[in-house]
Backbone as a ProteinNet text record, in pm:
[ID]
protein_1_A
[PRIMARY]
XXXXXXXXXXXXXXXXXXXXXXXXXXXXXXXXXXXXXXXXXXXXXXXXXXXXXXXXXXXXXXXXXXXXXXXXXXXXXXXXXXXXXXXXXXXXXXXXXXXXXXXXXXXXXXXXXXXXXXXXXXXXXXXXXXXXXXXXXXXXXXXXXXXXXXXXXXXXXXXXXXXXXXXXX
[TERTIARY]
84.4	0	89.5	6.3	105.4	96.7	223.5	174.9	59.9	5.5	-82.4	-228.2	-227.4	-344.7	-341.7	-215	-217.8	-279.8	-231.5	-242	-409.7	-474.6	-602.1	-679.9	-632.9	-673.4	-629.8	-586.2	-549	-636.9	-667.3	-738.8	-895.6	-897.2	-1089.3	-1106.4	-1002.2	-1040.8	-1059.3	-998.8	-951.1	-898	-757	-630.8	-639.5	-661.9	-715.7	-782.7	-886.4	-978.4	-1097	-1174.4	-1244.6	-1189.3	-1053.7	-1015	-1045.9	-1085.2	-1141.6	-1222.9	-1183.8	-1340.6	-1483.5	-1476.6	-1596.3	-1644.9	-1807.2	-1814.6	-1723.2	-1709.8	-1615.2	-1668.2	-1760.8	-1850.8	-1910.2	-1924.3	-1930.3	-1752	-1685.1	-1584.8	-1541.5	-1520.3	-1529.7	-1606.1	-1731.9	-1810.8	-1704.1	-1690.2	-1582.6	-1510.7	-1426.4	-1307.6	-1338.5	-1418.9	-1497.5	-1525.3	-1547.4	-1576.4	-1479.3	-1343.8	-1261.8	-1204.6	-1277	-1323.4	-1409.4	-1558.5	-1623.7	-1626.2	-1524.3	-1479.3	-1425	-1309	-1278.7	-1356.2	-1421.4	-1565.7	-1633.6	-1654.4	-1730.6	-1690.4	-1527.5	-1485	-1441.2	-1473.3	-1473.9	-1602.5	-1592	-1696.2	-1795.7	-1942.5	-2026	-2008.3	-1996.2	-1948.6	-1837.2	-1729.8	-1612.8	-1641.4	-1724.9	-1739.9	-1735.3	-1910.4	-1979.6	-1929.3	-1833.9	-1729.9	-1593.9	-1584.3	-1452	-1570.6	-1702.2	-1735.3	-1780.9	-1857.8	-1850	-1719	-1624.7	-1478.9	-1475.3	-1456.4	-1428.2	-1545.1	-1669.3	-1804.1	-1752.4	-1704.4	-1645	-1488.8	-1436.3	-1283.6	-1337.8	-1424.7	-1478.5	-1567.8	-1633.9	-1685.7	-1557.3	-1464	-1357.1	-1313.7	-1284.4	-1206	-1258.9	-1374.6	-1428	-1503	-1483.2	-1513.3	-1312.8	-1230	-1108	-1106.3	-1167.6	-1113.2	-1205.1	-1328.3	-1409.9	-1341.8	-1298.6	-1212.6	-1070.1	-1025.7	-869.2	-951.7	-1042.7	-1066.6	-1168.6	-1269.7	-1337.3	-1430.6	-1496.3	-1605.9	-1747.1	-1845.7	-1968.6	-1958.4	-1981.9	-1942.4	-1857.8	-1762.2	-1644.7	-1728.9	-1690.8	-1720.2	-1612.7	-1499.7	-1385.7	-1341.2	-1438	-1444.3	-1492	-1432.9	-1526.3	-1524.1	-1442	-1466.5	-1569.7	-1680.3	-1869.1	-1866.9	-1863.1	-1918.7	-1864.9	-1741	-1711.1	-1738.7	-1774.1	-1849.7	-1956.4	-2047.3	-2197.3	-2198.3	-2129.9	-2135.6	-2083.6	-1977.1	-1983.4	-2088	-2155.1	-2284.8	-2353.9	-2386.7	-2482	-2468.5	-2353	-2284.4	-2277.7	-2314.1	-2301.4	-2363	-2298.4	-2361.3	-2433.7	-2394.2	-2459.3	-2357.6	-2451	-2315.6	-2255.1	-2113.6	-2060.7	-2066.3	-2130.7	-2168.6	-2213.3	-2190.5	-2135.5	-2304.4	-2383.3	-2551.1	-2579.2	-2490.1	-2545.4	-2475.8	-2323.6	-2223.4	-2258.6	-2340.7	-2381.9	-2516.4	-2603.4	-2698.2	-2702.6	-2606.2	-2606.9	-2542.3	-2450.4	-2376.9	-2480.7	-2566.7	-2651.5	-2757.6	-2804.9	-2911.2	-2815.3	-2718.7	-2669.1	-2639.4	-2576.1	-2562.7	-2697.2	-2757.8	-2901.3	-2985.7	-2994.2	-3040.6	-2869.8	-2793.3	-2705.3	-2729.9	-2711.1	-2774.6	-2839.9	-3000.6	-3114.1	-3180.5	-3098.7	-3130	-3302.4	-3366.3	-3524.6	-3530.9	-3616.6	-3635.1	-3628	-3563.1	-3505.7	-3386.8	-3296	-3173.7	-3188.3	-3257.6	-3215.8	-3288.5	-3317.9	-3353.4	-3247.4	-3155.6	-2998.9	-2938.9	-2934.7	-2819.2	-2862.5	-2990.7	-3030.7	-2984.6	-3040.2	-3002.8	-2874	-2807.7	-2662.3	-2559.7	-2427.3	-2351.6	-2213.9	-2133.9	-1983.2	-1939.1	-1867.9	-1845.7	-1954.4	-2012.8	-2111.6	-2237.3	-2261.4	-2368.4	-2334	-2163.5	-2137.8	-2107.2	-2109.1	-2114.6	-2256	-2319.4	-2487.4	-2561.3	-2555.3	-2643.7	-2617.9	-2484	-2420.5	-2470.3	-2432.6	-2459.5	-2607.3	-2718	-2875.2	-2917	-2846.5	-2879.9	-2796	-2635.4	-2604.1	-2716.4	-2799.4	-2902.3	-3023.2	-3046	-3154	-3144.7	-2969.6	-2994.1	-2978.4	-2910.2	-2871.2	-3032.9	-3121.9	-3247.6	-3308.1	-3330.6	-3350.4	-3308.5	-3176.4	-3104.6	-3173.8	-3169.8	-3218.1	-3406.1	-3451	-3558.1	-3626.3	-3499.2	-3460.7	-3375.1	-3320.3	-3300	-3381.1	-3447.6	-3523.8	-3707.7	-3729.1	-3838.6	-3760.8	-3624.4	-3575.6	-3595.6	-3533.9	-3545.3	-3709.5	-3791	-3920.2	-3939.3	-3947.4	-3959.4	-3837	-3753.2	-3591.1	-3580.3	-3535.9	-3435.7	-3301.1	-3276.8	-3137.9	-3030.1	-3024.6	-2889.5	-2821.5	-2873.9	-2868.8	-2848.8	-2733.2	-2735	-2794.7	-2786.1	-2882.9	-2817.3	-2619.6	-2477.5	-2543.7	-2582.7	-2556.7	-2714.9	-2788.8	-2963.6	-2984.8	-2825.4	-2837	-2890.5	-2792.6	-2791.1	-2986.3	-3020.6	-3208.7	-3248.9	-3195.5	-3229.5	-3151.8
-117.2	0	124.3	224.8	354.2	444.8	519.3	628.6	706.1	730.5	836.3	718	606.3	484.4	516.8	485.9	472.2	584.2	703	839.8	874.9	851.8	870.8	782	627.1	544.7	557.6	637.7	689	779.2	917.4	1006.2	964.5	882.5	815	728.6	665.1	598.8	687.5	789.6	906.6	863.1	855.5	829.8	655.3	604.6	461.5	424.5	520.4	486.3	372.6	399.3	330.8	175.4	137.6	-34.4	-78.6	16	-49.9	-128	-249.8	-362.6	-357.2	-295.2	-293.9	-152.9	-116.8	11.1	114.9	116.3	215.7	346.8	334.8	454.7	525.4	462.7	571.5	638.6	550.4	589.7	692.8	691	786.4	894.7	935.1	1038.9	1084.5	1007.5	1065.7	1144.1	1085.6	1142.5	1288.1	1329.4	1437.4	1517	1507.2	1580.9	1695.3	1709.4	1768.9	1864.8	1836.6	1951	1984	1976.1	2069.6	2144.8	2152.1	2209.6	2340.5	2315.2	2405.5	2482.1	2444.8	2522.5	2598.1	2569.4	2572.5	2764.3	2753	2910.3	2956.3	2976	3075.6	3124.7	3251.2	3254.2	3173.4	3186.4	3085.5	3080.5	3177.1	3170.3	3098.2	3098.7	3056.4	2913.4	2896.6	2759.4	2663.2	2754.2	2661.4	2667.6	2743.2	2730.6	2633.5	2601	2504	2380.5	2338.9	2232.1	2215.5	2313.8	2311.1	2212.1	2320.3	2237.4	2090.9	2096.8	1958.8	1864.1	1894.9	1791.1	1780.7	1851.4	1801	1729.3	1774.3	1672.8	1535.6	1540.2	1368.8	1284.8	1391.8	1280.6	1245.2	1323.3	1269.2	1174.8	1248.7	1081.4	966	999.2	885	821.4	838	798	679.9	819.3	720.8	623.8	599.2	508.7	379.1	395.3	292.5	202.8	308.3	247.7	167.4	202.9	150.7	13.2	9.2	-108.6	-230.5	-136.9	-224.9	-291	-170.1	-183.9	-111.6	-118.4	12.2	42.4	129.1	220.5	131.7	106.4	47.2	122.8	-11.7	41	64.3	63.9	161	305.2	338.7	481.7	527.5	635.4	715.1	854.1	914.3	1079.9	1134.6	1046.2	1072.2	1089.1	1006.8	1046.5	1140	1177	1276.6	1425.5	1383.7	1511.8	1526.1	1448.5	1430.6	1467.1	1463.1	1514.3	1665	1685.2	1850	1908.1	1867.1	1919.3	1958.6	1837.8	1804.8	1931.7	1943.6	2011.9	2182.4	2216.8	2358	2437.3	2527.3	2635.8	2624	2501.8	2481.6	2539	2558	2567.7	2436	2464.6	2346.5	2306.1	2239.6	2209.8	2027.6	1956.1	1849.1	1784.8	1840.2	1805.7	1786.4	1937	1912.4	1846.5	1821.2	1714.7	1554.3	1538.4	1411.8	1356	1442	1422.3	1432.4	1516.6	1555.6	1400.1	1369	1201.3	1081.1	1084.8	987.2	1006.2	1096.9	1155.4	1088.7	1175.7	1155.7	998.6	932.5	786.4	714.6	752.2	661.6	703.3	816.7	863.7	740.1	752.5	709.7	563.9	521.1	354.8	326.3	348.8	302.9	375.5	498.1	567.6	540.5	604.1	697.1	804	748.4	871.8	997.7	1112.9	1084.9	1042.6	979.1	954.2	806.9	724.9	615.4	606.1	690.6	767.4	807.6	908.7	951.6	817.3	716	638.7	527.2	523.2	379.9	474.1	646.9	668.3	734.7	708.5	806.4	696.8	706.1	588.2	683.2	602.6	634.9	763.7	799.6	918.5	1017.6	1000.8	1113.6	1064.1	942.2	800.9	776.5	832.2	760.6	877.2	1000.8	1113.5	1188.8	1214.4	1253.8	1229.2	1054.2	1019.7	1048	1088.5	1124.1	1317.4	1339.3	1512.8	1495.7	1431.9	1443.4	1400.8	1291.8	1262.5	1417.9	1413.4	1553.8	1674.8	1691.8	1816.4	1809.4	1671.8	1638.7	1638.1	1603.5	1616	1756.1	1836.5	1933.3	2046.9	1988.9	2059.9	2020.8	1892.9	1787.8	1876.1	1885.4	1991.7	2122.2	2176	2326.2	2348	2274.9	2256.3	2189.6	2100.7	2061.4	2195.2	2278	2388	2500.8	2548.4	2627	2570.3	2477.4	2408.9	2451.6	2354.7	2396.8	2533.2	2629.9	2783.8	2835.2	2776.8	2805.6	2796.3	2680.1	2665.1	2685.8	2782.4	2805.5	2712.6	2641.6	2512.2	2571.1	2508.6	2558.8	2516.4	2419.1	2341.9	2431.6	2540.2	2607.1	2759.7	2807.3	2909.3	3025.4	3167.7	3262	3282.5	3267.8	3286.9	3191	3043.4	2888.8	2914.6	3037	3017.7	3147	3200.8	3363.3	3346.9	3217.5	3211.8	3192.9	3196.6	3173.2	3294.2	3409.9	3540.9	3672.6
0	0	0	-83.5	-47.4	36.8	47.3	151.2	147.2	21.8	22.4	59	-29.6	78.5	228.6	270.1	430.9	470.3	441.9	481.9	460.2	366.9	363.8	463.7	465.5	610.8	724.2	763.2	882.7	904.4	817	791.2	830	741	710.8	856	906.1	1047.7	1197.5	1181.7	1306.9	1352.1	1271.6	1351	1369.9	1334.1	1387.7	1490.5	1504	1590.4	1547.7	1416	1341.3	1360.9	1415.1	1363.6	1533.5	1579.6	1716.5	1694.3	1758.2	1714.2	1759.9	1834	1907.4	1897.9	1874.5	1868.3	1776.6	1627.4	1583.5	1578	1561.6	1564	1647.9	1796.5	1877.3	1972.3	1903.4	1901.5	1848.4	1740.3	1606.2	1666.8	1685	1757.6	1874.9	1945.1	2081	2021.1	1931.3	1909.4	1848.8	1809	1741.7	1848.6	1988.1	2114.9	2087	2115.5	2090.1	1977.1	1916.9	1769.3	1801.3	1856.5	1878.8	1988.9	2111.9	2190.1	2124.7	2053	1995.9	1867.4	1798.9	1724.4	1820.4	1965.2	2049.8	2074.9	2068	2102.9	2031.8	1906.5	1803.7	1754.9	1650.2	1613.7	1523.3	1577.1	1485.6	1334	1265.5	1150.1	1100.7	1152.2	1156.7	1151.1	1257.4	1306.9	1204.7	1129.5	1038.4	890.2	848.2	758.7	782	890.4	930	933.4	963.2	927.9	816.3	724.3	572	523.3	530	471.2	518.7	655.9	724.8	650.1	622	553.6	415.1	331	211.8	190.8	309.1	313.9	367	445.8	441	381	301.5	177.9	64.4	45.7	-73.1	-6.3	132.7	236.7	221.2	282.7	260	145.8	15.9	-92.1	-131.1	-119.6	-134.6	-60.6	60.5	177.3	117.8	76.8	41.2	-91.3	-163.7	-286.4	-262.5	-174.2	-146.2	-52.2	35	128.8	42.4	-98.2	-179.1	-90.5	-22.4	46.9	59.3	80.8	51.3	239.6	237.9	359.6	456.4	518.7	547.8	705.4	803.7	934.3	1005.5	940.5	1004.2	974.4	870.4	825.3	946.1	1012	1073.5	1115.6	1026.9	940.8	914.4	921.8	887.7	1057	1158.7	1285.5	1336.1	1308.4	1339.6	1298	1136	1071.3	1150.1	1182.4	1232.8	1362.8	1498.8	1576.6	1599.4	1497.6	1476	1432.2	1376.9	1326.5	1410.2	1476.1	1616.7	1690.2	1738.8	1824.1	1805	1647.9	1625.9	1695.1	1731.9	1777.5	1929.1	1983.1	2133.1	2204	2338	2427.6	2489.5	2478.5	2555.5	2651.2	2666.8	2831.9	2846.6	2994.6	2977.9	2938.4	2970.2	2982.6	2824	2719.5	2609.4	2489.1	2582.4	2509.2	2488.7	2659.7	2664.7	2578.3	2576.9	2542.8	2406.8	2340.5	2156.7	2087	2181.7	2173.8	2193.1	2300.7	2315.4	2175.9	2120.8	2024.9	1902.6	1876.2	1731.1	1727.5	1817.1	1810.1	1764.3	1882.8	1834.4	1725.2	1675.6	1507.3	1390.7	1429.6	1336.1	1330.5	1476.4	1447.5	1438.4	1421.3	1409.4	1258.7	1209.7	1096.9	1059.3	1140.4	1115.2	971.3	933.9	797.1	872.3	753.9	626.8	611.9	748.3	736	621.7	668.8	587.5	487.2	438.7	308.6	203.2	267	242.2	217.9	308.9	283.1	178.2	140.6	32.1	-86.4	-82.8	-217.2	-264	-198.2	-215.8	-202	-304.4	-288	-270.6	-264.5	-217.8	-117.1	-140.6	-20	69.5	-28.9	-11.1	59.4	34.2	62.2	222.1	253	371.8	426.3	458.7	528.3	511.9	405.5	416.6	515.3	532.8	666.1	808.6	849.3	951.1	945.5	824.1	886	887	821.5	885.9	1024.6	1054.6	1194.7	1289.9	1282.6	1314.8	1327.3	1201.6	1170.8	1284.2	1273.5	1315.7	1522.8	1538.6	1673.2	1712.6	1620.1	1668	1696.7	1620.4	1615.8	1748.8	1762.3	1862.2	2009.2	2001.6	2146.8	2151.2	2026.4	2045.2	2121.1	2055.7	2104.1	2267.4	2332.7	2510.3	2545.2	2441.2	2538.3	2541.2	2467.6	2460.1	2560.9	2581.4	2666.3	2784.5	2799.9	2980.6	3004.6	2888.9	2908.1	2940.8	2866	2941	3097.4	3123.8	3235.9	3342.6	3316.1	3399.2	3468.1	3399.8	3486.7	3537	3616.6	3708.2	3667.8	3591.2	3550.7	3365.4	3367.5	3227.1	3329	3264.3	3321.3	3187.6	3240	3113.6	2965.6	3032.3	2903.1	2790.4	2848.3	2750.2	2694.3	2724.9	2648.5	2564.1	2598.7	2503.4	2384.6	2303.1	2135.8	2125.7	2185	2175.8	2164.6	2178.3	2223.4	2093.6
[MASK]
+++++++++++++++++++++++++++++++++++++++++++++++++++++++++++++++++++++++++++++++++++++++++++++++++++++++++++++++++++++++++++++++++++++++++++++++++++++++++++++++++++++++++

């Protein structure tokens, strides 16, 4: 294999996280925590232009990675969960309530794929087939959160302070 193979499977796995046997994919999501930390403190714009880019460097990724392994979505790819929980993650505040919960959401939209996600993934093939369904579930939790934060904000829950309910305002 060549360097530039390896280098894209390294890339398409996160670092070799994806060859974890067990669970690659909520693995893959973990490893994504830490990018949206840092999205988390810049500006929103910024943000959602560094995941723009980052959503089209992992559909090529992961289109090469499927071709070099001669597989239809390879479950050691996992450059899609990581796209998908940045997604998830836009524009929330960071906080451990809405880290945990955007992870528990986007996982279970990704593994169980509810229309229109598994909609995306019957009709879309190669790279694009295998990151699409990850940024809809992403879309879908990230809507999912906004909407548990904006209810808690109704009723002022205590565990949300007024900074993490501004972006509502």
């Amino acid at each position: 294999m060549r360097l530039r193979e390896k280098s894209v499977l390294f890339i398409a796995t996160g670092c070799r996280i994806g060859n974890i046997p067990l669970a690659p994919g909520s693995f893959g999501t973990l490893a994504g925590i830490p990018i949206c930390f840092f999205l988390s403190t810049i500006d929103i714009q910024i943000a959602i232009l560094c995941i723009m880019i980052f959503l089209l460097a992992a559909v090529v990724i992961s289109h090469h990675a499927e071709k070099i392994l001669n597989t239809n979505d390879p479950g050691s790819v996992v450059i899609d969960e990581i796209a998908g929980i940045m997604v998830a993650l836009a524009g929330m505040p960071f906080n451990t309530w809405v880290v945990v919960t955007g992870f528990i959401v986007f996982r279970i939209l990704d593994i169980f794929k509810p229309f229109p996600i598994n909609h995306m993934e019957k009709r879309l093939s190669g790279g694009i087939g295998i990151v699409m369904d990850d940024m809809m579930a992403g879309m879908i939790t990230n809507a999912i959160l906004r909407m548990v934060i904006y209810i808690a904000g109704m009723f002022n829950m205590k565990y949300m302070t007024y900074n993490e309910m501004n972006w509502l305002y």
